[in-house]
N, C-alpha and C positions, 0 to 999 in steps of 0.2 A: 612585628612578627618574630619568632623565638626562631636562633639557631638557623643554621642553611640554608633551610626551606624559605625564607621568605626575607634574606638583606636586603635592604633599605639602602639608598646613599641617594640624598639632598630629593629626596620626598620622592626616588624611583623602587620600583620592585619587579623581580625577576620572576617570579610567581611563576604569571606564563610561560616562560620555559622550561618547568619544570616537568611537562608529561612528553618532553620531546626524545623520540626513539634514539636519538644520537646522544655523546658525551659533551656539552656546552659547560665553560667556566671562561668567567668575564675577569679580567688583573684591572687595576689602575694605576697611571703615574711611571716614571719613569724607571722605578723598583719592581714594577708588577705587583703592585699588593691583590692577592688573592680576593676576591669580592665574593664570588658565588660560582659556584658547582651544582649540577642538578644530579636526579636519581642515578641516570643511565654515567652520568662521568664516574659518581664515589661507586659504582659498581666493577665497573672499569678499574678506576687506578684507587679507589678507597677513600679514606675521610682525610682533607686535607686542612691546615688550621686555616681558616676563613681570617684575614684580616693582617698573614703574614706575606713576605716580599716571595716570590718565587723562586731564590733559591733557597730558604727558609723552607717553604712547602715542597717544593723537591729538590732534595739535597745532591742527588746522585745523577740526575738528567740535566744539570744546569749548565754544564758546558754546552750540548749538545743545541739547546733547546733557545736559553738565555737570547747570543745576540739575533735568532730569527725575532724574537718577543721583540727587539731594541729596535730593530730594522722598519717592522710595520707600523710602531709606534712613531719613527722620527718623518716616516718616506708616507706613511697614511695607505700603500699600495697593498693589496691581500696575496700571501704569498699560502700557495696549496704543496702539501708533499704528501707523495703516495708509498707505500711499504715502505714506512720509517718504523723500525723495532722502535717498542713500548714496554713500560711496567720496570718497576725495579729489582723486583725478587728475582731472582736467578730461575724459578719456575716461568717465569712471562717474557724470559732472552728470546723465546721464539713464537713471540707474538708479532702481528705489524699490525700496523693503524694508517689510516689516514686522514689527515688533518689540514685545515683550512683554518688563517689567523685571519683579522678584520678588523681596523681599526676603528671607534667607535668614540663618539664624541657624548661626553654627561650636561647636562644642562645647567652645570656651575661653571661654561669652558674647556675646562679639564678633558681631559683622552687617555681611551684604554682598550685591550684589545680584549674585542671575542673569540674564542676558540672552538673549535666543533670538531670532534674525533668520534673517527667511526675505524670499529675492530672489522679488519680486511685479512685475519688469518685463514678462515675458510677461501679457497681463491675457486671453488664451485659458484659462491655467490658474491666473489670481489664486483662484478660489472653489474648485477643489479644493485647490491649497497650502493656502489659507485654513486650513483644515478637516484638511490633514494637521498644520501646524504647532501647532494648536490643541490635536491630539491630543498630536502631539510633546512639546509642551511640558509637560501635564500628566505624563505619562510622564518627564520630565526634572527633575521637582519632586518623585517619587513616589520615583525613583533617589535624589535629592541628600538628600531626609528621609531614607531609609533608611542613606545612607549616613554620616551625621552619626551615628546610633544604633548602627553596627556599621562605625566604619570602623578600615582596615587596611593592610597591605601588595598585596593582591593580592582582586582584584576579578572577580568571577564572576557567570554570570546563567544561571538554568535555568530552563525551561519550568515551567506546573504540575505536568509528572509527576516534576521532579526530573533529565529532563537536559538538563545542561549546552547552550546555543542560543548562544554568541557568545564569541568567542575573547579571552583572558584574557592582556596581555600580563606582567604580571607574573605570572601563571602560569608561562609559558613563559619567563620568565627566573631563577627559581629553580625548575623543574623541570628545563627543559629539553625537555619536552613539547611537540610541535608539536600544531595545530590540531588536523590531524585524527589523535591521539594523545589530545588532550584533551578532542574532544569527547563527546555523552552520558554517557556512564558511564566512560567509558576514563580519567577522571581517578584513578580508582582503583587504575590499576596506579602511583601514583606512593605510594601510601599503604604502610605496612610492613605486610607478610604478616600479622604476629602483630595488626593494627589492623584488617584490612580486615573482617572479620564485623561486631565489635561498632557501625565506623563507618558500614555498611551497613546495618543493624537499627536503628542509632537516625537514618540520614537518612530510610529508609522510612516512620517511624513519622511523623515530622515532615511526609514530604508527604501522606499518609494522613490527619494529624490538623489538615494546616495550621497547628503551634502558632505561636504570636507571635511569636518569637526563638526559632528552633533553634542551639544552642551542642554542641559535641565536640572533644573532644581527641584528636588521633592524631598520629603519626609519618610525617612525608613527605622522600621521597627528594629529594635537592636535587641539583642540577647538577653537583657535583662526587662524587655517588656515596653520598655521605653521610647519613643520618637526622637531622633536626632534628623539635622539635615544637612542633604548631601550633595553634591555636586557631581554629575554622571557626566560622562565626556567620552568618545566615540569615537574610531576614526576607521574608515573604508580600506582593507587591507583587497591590494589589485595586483595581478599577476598577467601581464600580453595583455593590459588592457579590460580584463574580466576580476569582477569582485571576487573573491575565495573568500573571504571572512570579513567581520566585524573585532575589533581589539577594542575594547573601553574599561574605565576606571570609573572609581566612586569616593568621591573623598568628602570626609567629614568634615562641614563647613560650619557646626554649630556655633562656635566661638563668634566667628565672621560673622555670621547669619544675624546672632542677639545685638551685637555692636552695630550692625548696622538700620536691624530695626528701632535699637536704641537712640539712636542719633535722628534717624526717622520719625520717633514718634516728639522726641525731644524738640525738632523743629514744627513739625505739624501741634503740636500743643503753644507753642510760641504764636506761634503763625493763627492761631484761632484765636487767642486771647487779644491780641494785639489791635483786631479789628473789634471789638467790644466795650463800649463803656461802662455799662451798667455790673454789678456783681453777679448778678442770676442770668447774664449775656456773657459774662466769660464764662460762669463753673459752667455752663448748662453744652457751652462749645466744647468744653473740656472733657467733659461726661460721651460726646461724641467723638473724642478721639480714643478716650481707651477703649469703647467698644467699636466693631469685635476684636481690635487686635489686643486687647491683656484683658478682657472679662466680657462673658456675655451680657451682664446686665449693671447697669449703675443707675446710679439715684442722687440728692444734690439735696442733703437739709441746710435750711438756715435754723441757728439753733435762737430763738427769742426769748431771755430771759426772764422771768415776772420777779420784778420786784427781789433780783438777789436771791430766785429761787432754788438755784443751783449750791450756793454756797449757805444759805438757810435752812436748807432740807424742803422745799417748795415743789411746785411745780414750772415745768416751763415748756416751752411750744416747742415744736419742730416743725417747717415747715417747709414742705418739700419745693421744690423750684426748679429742677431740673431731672428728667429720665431717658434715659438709651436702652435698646435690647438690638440684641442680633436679629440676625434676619428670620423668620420662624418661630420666634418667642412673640408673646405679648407684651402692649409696651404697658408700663404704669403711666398714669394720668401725670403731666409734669407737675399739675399743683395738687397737694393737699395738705393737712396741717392736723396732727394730733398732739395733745396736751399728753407731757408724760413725766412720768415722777420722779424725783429728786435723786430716789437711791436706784434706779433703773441700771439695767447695763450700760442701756445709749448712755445715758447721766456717766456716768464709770470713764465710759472711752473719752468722753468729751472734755471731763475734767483733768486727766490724765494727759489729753494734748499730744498723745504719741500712735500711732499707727495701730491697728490692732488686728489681729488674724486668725481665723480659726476652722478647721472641717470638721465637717459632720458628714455622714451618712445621709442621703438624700432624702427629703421627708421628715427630720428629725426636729423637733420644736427647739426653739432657739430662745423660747421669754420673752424677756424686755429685754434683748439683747439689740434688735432693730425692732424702731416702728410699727406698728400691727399691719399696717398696709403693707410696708415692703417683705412681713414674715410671712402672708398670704400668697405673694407675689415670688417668693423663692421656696416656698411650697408647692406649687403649679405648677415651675419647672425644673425642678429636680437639681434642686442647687446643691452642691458638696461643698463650699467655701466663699468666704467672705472675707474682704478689708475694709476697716471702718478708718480712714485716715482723715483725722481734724485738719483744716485748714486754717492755721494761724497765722497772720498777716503784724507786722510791728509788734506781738503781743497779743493782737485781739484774735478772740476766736470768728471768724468769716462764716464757715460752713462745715459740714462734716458729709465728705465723699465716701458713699460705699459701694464698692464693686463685688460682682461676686462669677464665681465659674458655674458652669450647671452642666449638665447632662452628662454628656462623654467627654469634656475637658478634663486635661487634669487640674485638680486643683491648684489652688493660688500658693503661688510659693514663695519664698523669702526675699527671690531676686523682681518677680513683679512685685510685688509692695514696695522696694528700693525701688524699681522705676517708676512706680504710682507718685510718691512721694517727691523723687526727682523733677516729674512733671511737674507737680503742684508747686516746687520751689522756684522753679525755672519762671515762672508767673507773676513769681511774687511783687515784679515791681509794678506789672499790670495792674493788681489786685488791690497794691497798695492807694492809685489814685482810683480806684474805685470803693475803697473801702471810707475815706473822707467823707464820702455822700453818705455811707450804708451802716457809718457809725451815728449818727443822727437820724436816720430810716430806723435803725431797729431800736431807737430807745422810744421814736414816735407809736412805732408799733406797738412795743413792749406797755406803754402806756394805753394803746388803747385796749388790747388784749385783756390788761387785768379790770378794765371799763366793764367788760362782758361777760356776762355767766354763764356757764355751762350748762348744755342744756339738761331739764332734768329727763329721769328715768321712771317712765308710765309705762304700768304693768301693759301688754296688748299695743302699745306703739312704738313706732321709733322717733330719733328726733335727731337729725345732724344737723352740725350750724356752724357758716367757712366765714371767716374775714381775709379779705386779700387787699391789702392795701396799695395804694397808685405807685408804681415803679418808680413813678417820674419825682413825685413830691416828699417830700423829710418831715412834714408835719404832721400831725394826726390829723384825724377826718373828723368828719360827723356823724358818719353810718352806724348803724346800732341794730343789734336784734337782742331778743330780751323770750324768755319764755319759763313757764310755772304754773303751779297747778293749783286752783280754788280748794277753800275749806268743802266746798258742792261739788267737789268732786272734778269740775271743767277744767279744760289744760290749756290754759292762754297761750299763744302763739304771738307778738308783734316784733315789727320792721320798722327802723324810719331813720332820716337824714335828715339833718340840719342843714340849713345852707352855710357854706364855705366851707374851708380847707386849713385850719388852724387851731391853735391853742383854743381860742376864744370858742368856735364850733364845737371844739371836742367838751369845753368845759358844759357847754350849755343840752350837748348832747345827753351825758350823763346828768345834770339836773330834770332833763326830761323824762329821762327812762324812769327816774327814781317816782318823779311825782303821777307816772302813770300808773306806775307798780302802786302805789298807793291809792290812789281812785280806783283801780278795778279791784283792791282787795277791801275796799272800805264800802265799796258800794255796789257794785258787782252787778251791772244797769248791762243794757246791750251794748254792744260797744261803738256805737253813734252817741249817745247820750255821754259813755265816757269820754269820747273826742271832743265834743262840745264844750264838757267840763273843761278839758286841758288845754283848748282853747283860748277858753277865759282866763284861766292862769298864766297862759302863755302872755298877753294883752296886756294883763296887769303886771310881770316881770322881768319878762321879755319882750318889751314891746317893740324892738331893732329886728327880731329874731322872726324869721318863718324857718317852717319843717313840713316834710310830709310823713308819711306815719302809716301801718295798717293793723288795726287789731284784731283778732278772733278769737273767740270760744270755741274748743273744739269740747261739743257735748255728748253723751252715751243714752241713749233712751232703747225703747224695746225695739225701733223700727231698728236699730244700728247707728251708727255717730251721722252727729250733724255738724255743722260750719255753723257761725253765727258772727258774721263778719263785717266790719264797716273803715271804710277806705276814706282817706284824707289827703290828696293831690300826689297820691302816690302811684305807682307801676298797678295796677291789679294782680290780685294772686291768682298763679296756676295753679289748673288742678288737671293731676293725669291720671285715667285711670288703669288699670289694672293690664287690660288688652293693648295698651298704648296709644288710647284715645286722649285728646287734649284739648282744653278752650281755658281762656280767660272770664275771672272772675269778676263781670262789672256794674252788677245792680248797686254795689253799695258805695257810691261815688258821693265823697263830698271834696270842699273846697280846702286848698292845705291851710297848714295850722298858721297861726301868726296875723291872717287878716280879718275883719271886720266881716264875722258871717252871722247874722241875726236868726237865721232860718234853723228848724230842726236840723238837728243830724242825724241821716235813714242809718240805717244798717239793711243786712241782706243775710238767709237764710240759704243753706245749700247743704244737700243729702250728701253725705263721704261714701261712696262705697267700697266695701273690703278690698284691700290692696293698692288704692286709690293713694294717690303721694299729694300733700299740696306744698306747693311751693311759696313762699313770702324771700322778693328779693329786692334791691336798692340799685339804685338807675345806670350803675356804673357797666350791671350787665347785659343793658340791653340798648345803653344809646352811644351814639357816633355824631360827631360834628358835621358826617360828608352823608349824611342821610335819615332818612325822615324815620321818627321812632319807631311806627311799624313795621318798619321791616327788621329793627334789631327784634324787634317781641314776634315776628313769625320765625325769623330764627330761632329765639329760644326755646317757642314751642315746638318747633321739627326737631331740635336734637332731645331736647325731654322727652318726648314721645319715643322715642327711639331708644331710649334709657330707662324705660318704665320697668323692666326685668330685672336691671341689674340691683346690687343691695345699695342702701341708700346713702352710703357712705363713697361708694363709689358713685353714685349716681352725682353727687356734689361735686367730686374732683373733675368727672369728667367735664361737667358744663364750663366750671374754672379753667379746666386744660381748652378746652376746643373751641369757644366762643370767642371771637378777638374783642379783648377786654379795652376799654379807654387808657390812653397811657399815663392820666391825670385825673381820674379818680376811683377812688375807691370803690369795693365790692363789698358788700354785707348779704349773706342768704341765710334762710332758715328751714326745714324743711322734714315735715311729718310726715309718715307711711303708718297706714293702717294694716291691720293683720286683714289674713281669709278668717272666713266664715265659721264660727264655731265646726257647727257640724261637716262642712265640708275639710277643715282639721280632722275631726272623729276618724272621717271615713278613709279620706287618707294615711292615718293610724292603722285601720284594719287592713287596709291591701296591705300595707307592708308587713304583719303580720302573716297574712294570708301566703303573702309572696316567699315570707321567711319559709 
């Protein structure tokens, strides 16, 4: 604080004494250096230099005055003198005062004395002064003990009910709060929303209970808009036994406050990782510790390279593996995985390997700056700021963490991304015997990934399609989905799995998908007749080898789309419709591939109706070693159905996220949605005109 009004010494302030009807100046040390004068003293005896010894500040009274100052100081006993002449000018020879000294101890040790003068020239009113200043002063000795035990930056005084009775200038210079702003209870519109209960329930309790030292931490809005936090501390000022006031402080503890969350989150990030083996089991704990306390929402890609695509101009996967949100936001599905292109923004941060940061105005499109699912998902809730921090481990790239703020946070600032980053290093040795395994998981991946095509784009449908490969295993799979559309117009859909979990599977995998793609586009039979064929091919060059498999036509005629489907010892396809109705698809059952089947191969016929999803998925999502298949396949159909609303791209993440998958093998899914109804499109066109 500036000047007179408000000296400082070893973190104490005299504030408080400043609206006191008497003349109070505090000396220190065995020189008397001058510390503080309030209004009613420099009116009295005038501006005296704050900081000088007291004969310095008064030159002319230091015989008189000096060794009583020496006396209190050495003996600690309070010595009172009544009509002692005062003032130096020769106009104020015939004034008198009277005055009380009080020795006073600072909270570095040190000792100094208080002074309290009261003008006793009127002797009409010497015996009531008398008696107010006698009050004064204990009241001024009640203040200064309290404040040596709780002193601070900003100095407050409330009644015994707890409001606020006298205007707080250092209040009102880091608030910015006027008087009558601050006074009774009104200091609490300065306190943060999210503060104001808890610091409301424990002041209450405090004057209800009169405890000794009332202590709270809250967040208070400071003059330039901003939250800083502060440390409030209270203490019951008692006279015969009865409370007369409240005396408290507020001291800015922001420094303290960061360092110690810092060290807190620093451990609790250690402490989560430490219990984890796997890499998508430490980021995904990780992701749970910065939220909520450094971001409302985070997210966890693995980035999976195809083939050198990053540094080719290619494409490459991202796939997500880990999400948090605060409490009242929605969460993203922890798995999903989109294909994204080489010169993308995510591409950009990733290869760059250094932290990245940026705000935006809430609502604001961001590009291929993140993933289309997580720029849907900070869309939603009103995100103002993002960090995109790579996780490099020895060199390699691991993952890429993005946190972001949303609503009424403020945005991400310089010093979280330093401790974003801090965490993430602090890990590193965890990561690194986790990354041993996950450098041979993502090249397994990375190969199967470029195995599988994308699905294509039919005018009137959609088509998402997820590979999630076994946590547990480094090899690639067997799983495979494949999909594409006939010179006749039909949009083949198939599924299938090889048996085992290797080089050898995956090879044979991809020789299968190819020679089927070739039989339904050479011959284009119902697709029992095509299983038959591949079959037989399989027999004559795979003959070690079984698979199971599902293929379909999905065809357009005048009634609206059909199925034309035939199954080979695999899962049956679901189909949901529209309302959230569900059943399996199982007329067209035949024997898997690889054995000796002499008999036809049926196929099966089935109506799609508008908005209707079917699903083609591989066994990893629906069976468990501890229990019998049906019951994984009635779970999958109650969460499907449940999901029939949602778009079909989340429809996919979520089954991935919520269904507990095998830890040992792989997932493969494919999965088309039909549009509504021409004309009931039409009509929906006109209401919303109509509505416009």
């Amino acid at each position: 604080m500036d000047g007179v009004y408000g000296q400082r010494v070893s973190g104490l302030t005299f504030e408080v004494l400043e609206p006191a009807p008497v003349g109070v100046a505090v000396t220190r040390g065995p020189d008397h250096r001058l510390l503080y004068t309030n209004e009613t003293y420099r009116s009295l005896f005038g501006e005296r230099p704050i900081g000088s010894p007291l004969k310095v500040a008064f030159p002319h009274v230091q015989e008189d005055y000096v060794p009583i100052f020496d006396q209190v100081l050495r003996t600690g006993t309070p010595v009172v003198r009544t009509d002692a002449p005062g003032g130096e000018a020769p106009e104020d020879r015939d004034r008198f005062f009277t005055f009380s000294l009080s020795r006073v101890s600072f909270d570095d040790g040190t000792y100094g004395v208080l002074a309290v003068f009261l003008d006793v020239t009127d002797p009409a009113t010497v015996a009531q002064r008398l008696q107010a200043v006698a009050d004064e002063r204990r009241r001024i000795l009640r203040r200064y003990q309290s404040l040596v035990r709780v002193s601070a930056q900003i100095v407050w005084v409330a009644d015994p009910g707890g409001l606020v009775i006298e205007p707080s200038l250092g209040w009102e210079r880091m608030t910015g709060q006027s008087w009558d702003d601050f006074r009774d209870d009104g200091w609490m519109d300065a306190v943060h929303p999210d503060d104001r209960t808890s610091t409301q329930v424990s002041w209450t309790r405090a004057v209800k209970e009169v405890s000794e030292v009332w202590e709270h931490v809250y967040r208070l809005r400071t003059i330039d808009g901003t939250y800083r936090h502060f440390q409030a501390r209270a203490v019951p000022i008692q006279e015969n036994g009865r409370l007369v006031e409240w005396v408290g402080t507020c001291t800015d503890i922001e420094q303290q406050w960061q360092e110690q969350r810092r060290q807190r989150l620093l451990d609790s990030a250690a402490a989560a990782t430490a219990d984890r083996t796997s890499l998508e089991g430490m980021l995904g704990a990780l992701a749970n510790v910065i939220v909520p306390d450094l971001a409302d929402g985070c997210s966890v890609h693995l980035v999976i390279d195809l083939a050198d695509g990053l540094a080719r101009g290619g494409d490459f996967v991202a796939e997500r593996i880990a999400t948090a949100a605060r409490a009242g936001l929605p969460r993203l599905p922890p798995f999903s995985e989109e294909r994204l292109a080489a010169d993308s923004g995510f591409a950009a941060v990733v290869r760059r390997r250094r932290p990245f940061r940026t705000t935006f105005a809430p609502g604001s499109p961001l590009g291929d700056l993140v993933p289309a699912g997580t720029h849907t998902w900070l869309e939603a809730t009103g995100a103002n700021s993002i960090a995109l921090l790579p996780v490099v481990v020895d060199g390699t790239l691991a993952a890429v963490v993005t946190a972001a703020a949303c609503g009424d946070r403020a945005p991400l600032g310089q010093s979280t991304v330093a401790l974003l980053r801090e965490m993430i290093e602090q890990a590193h040795d965890n990561l690194r015997s986790a990354m041993r395994f996950q450098r041979t998981h993502k090249v397994a991946v990375a190969l199967q990934h470029s195995l599988l095509a994308q699905p294509p784009r039919v005018p009137g449908m959609q088509i998402a399609a997820r590979y999630r490969a076994s946590p547990a295993a480094a090899d690639v799979g067997g799983d495979w989905y494949d999909s594409f559309v006939l010179p006749d117009g039909a949009t083949v859909l198939a599924i299938g799995d090889v048996a085992g979990h290797d080089l050898r599977a995956a090879v044979a995998m991809g020789q299968l998908r190819n020679m089927l793609r070739g039989l339904v586009v050479d011959r284009q039979e119902p697709p029992g007749e095509i299983l038959a064929r591949l079959n037989i091919a399989m027999k004559t060059l795979y003959c070690e080898e079984t698979a199971t498999c599902v293929l379909a036509r999905v065809e357009k005629g005048e009634g609206g789309h059909r199925l034309n489907y035939a199954v080979a010892g695999h899962p049956p396809p679901l189909l949901i419709t529209g309302e959230g109705a569900g059943r399996f698809l199982e007329d067209g059952a035949n024997p898997l591939l690889g054995i000796p089947y002499d008999a036809r191969c049926v196929s099966a016929r089935e109506p799609l109706p508008p908005l209707s999803t079917l699903l083609l998925y591989t066994d990893g999502l629906v069976e468990r070693h501890d229990e019998h298949l049906d019951e994984g396949l009635e779970r999958l159909r109650r969460h499907a159905c449940a999901l029939a609303r949602q778009p079909l791209d989340r429809f996919c993440d979520e089954l991935l996220s919520a269904l507990p998958l095998s830890a040992d093998d792989d997932v493969a899914m494919i999965a088309l949605r039909l549009p509504e109804p021409a004309a009931r499109h039409e009509a929906t066109g006109r209401a919303l005109v109509e509505d416009r």
